[in-house]
C-alpha positions in Angstrom: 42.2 89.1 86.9 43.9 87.4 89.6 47.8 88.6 90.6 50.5 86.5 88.5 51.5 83.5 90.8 55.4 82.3 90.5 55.4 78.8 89.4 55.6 75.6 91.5 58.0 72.6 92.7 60.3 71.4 90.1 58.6 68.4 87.9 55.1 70.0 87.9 53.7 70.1 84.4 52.2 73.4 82.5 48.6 71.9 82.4 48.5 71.9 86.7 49.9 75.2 86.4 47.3 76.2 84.3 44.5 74.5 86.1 45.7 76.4 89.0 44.7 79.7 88.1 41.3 79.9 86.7 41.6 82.9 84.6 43.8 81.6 82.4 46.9 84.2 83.4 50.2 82.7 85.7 53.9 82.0 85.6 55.0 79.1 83.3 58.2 77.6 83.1 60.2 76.2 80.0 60.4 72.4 80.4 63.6 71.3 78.3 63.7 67.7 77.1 64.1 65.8 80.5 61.2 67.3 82.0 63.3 69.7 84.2 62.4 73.4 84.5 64.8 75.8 82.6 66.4 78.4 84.7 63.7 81.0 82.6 60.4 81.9 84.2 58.1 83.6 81.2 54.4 85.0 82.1 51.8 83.0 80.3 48.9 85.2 79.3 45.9 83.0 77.2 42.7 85.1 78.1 44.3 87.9 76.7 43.3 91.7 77.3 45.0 95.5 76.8 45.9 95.8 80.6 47.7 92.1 81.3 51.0 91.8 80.6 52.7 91.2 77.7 53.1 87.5 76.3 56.5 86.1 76.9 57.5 88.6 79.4 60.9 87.4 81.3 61.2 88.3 85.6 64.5 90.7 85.5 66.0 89.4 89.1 68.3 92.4 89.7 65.8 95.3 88.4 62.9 93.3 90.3 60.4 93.7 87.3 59.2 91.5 84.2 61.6 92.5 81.7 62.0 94.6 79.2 63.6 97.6 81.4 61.8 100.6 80.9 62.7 103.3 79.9 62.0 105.1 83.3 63.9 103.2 84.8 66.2 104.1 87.5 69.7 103.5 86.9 71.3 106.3 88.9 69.9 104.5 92.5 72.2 101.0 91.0 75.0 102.7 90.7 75.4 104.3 94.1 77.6 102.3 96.6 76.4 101.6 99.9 77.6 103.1 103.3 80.6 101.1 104.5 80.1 98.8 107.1 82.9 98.7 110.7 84.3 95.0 111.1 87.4 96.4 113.0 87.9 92.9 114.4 89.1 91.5 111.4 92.6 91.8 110.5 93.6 94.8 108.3 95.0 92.4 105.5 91.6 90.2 105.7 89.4 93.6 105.0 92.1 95.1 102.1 91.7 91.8 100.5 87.8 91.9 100.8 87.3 95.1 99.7 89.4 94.6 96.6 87.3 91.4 95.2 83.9 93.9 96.6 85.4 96.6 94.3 85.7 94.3 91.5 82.4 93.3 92.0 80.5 96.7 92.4 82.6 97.9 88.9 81.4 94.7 87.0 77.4 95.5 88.7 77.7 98.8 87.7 79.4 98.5 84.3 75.9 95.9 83.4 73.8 98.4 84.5 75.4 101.6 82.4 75.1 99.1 79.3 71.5 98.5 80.1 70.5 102.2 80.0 72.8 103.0 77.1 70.9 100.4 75.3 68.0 101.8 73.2 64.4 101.1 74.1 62.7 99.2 73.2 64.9 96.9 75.3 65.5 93.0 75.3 63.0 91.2 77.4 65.9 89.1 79.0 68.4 91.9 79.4 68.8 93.1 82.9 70.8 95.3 85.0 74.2 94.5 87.0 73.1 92.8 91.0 73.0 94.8 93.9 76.1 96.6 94.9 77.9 95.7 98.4 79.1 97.6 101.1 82.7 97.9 101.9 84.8 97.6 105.2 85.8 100.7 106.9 89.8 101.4 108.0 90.2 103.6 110.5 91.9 106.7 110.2 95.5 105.0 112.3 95.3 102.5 109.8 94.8 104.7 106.8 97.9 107.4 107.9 100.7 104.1 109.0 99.5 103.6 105.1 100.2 106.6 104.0 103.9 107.4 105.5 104.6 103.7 104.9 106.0 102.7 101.4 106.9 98.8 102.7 103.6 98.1 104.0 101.8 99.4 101.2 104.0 96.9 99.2 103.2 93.8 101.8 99.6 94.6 101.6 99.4 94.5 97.6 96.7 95.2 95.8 94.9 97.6 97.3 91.6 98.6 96.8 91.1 102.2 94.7 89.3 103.5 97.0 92.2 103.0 99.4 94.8 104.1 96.9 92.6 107.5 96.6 92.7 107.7 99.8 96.4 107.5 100.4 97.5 109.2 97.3 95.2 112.1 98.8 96.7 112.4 102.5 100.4 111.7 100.8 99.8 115.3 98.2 98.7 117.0 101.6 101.8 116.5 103.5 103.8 117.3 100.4 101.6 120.2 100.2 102.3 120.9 103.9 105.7 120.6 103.9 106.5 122.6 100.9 104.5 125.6 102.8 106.7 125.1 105.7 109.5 125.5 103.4 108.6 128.2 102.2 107.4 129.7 105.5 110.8 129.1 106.9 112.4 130.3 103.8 110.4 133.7 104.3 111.3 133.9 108.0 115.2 133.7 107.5 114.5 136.4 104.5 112.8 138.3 107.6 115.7 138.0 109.8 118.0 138.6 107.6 116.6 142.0 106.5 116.4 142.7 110.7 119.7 141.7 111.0 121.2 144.0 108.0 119.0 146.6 109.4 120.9 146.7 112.7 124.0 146.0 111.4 124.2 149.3 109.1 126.1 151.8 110.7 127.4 149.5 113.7 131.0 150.0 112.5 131.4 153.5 112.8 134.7 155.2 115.0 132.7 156.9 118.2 135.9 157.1 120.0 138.6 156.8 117.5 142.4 156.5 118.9 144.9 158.8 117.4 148.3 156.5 117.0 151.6 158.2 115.5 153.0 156.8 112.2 155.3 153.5 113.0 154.0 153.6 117.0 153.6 150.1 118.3 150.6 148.8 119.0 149.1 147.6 122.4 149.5 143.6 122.6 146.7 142.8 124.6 147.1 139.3 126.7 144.0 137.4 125.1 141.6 136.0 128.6 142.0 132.7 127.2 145.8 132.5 127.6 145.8 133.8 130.9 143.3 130.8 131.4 145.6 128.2 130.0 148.3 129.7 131.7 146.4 129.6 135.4 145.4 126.0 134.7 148.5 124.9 133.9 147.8 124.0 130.7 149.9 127.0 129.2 150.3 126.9 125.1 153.5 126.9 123.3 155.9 130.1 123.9 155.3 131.0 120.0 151.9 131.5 120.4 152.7 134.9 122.4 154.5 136.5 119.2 152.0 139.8 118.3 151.3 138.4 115.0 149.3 135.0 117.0 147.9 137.3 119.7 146.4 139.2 117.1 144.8 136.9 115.5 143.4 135.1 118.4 142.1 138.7 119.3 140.7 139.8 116.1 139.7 136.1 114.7 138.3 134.0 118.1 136.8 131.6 115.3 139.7 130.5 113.9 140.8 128.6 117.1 140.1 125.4 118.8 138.8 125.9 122.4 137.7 123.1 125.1 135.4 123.2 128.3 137.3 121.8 131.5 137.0 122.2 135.0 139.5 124.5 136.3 143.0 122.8 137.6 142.6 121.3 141.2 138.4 121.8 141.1 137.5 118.8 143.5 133.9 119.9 142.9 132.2 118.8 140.0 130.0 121.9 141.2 132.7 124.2 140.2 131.9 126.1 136.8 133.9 124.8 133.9 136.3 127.4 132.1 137.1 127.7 128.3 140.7 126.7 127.3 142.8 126.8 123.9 142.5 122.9 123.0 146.3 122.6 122.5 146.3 119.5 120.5 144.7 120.8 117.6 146.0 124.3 117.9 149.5 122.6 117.8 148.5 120.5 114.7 147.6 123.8 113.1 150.3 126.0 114.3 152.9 124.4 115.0 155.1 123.5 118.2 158.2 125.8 119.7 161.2 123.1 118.4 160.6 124.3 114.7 163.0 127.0 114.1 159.8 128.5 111.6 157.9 128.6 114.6 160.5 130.2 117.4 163.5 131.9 116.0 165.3 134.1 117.9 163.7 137.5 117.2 160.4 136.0 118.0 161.7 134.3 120.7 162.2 137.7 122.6 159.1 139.4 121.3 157.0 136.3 122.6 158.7 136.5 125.8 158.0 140.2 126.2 153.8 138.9 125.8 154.3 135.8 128.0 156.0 137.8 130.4 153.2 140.5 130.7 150.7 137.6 131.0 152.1 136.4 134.3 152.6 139.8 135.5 149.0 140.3 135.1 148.1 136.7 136.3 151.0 137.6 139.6 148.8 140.8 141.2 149.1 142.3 143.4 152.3 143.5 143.7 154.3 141.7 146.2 156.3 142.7 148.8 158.9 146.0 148.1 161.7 147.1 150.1 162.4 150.4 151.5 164.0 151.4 147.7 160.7 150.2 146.3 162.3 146.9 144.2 160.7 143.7 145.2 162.0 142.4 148.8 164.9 139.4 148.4 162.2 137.4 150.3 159.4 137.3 147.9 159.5 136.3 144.6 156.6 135.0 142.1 156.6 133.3 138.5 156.2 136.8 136.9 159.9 138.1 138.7 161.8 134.0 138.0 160.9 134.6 134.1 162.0 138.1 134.0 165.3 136.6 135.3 165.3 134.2 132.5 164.2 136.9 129.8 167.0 139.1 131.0 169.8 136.4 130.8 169.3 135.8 126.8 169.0 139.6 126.4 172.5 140.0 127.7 173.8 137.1 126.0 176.7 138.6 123.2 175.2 137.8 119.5 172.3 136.2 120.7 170.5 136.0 117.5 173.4 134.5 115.7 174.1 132.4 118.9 170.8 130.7 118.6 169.8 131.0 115.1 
C-alpha cells in the first residue's frame, strides 16, 4: 500500500482523487453543495485491510497525526513554553504589550491541550490539542529592577504580563526581606553598643580624689572658658549671667546652652581657627537680659561682679607693672584694675541695696 497522499487543488472531484492512487487508499475531501472543499480532510480507505487506517480518520493540525489522540500521547512536551527570545530594540512598552496577548495565547493553547488528555480514550476523531506555544520577549535585568522600585511606571505600563508581575512581586519581597534584616542588624548593633557602653560606664563615677569642704564653706566659682571667650572677643554676655547659680549651670549642664562658631574678633585670615562662643541672642531669649530687676537685683548684682571681675583678672595676666610697695604703678592700668574701681564704688555706696532695689 502506497503512503496516504494529501488531496489536490480546490474544485477537483473525489473520482480523480481516487483514480490517482491505484490501490484504492488516499485523502478525500468533503465537497459541500457548491462543489467547494470543506475545511475537513478525512482518509478514504476502500481496499480495506487490518494495518490501514481507520475509515473516516480526521488530520489533527496541532498534534500532527490523524485523529483520534492516543492515548500515548504526549501532552507534557505542549505545555512547555519556549525559551524567550532578545528583541531589545523594540521599545519596552511594545514587548510588555506583546508578551501579554503571547501569554493569553500560550494559556488558551495549553488549557485545549489539558482538556484533550483529561478526556477519556477513546477520544473524538476531530478533537485536537491547543497550537504550538510562542516564545516570549526577554527584559533585561535594568528594565526589570526601574520596574520593581517604580510604582508610577508599573501603573503607565498596565497590564503586565504574569510572568512580569512574578517577577517584580519577587525582587520587591527580597528588598523587603533585605531591609528588614538590616533593621534588625542595626537594631542588634546599637543593643551591642549599648551593652559596651554600660559596661564602661559602671563604676566611672566613683570619688578617687574626693575634696573635704566644711559645712556652709563657699564653693569655688570657676570662670567657664566660654565666657572668657565671649569676653576676649568682645562679644561679652549680660552681667547676670556671672551670678554662681548661671556659672554653675553652664559648668555642670554645657547642653543646656546655645553656642556659635566664629572667627575670633579682628581675625583678617580666614585661615585663623574659629572659636566657640555663647550665641547671645538665644541665651538672652531664654535667660533673660540685665534691665529686668528678676534678672539683676542688687545682691546679685555684687555677687555677679565678684565672677565678672575674676574673669578679666584672669583674661588681664600677667600682672602688670608694681611699684616699690608692690600695688600696681599709677602708670599702668588694665580692664581687670578700671572694674574693680567701679565694683568698689557701689560697695561703698550707704544702703546700696535699698538704694538700687
Amino acid at each position: 500500500m502506497s503512503p496516504p497522499q494529501l488531496s489536490g487543488p480546490r474544485g477537483q472531484s473525489d473520482a480523480s482523487l481516487s483514480n490517482s492512487n491505484p490501490s484504492g487508499s488516499g485523502i478525500s475531501s468533503h465537497t459541500n453543495s457548491s462543489g467547494g472543499n470543506s475545511s475537513r480532510t478525512y482518509l478514504s480507505h476502500e481496499s480495506g485491510g487490518e494495518s490501514g487506517p481507520r475509515s473516516g480518520s480526521l488530520l489533527l493540525p496541532n498534534a500532527g497525526l490523524l485523529g483520534p489522540v492516543p492515548a500515548d500521547f504526549d501532552f507534557d512536551a505542549r505545555t512547555v513554553v519556549p525559551d524567550g527570545v532578545p528583541r531589545f530594540e523594540l521599545p519596552l512598552a511594545v514587548r510588555i504589550q506583546e508578551n501579554v496577548d503571547i501569554e493569553k495565547y500560550n494559556n488558551a493553547s495549553i488549557s485545549k491541550t489539558i482538556n484533550v488528555k483529561n478526556t477519556a480514550v477513546p477520544r473524538p476523531a476531530d478533537l485536537d490539542v491547543g497550537p504550538p506555544l510562542k516564545s516570549l520577549f526577554f527584559y533585561s535585568d535594568d528594565e526589570v529592577l526601574e520596574l520593581a522600585n517604580n510604582e508610577d511606571l508599573c501603573s503607565l505600563f498596565a497590564p503586565l504580563p504574569v510572568s512580569l508581575l512574578r517577577e517584580i512581586i519577587s525582587i520587591r519581597a527580597r528588598n523587603k526581606n533585605e531591609a528588614e534584616a538590616e533593621r534588625q542588624a542595626q537594631k542588634d548593633r546599637e543593643k551591642e553598643t549599648d551593652v559596651s557602653t554600660r559596661s564602661k560606664l559602671l563604676g566611672t563615677m566613683e570619688m578617687t580624689n574626693p575634696v573635704e569642704r566644711a559645712l556652709g564653706e563657699a564653693r569655688e566659682v570657676v570662670i567657664p572658658t566660654v565666657y572668657l571667650l565671649n569676653i576676649r572677643n568682645r562679644y561679652s554676655p549680660p552681667l547676670h549671667f556671672f551670678t554662681n547659680a548661671r556659672i554653675e549651670q553652664v559648668n555642670n549642664s554645657p547642653q543646656t546652652i546655645h553656642t556659635k562658631v566664629l572667627r575670633p574678633f579682628g581675625a583678617g585670615d580666614d585661615s585663623v581657627e574659629k572659636v566657640q562662643l555663647l550665641d547671645l541672642s538665644k541665651m538672652i531669649s531664654l535667660w533673660g537680659n540685665d534691665d529686668t530687676p528678676d534678672c539683676l537685683s542688687p545682691l546679685r548684682f555684687l555677687e555677679a561682679s565678684k565672677n565678672f571681675l575674676s574673669a578679666l583678672q584672669l583674661l588681664c595676666r600677667p600682672p602688670i607693672d608694681l611699684d616699690n610697695s608692690g600695688q600696681p604703678s599709677s602708670r599702668s592700668t588694665n580692664h581687670a584694675l578700671e572694674y574693680e574701681k567701679h565694683l568698689n564704688y557701689f560697695k561703698q555706696v550707704e544702703d546700696f541695696e535699698i538704694t538700687y532695689s
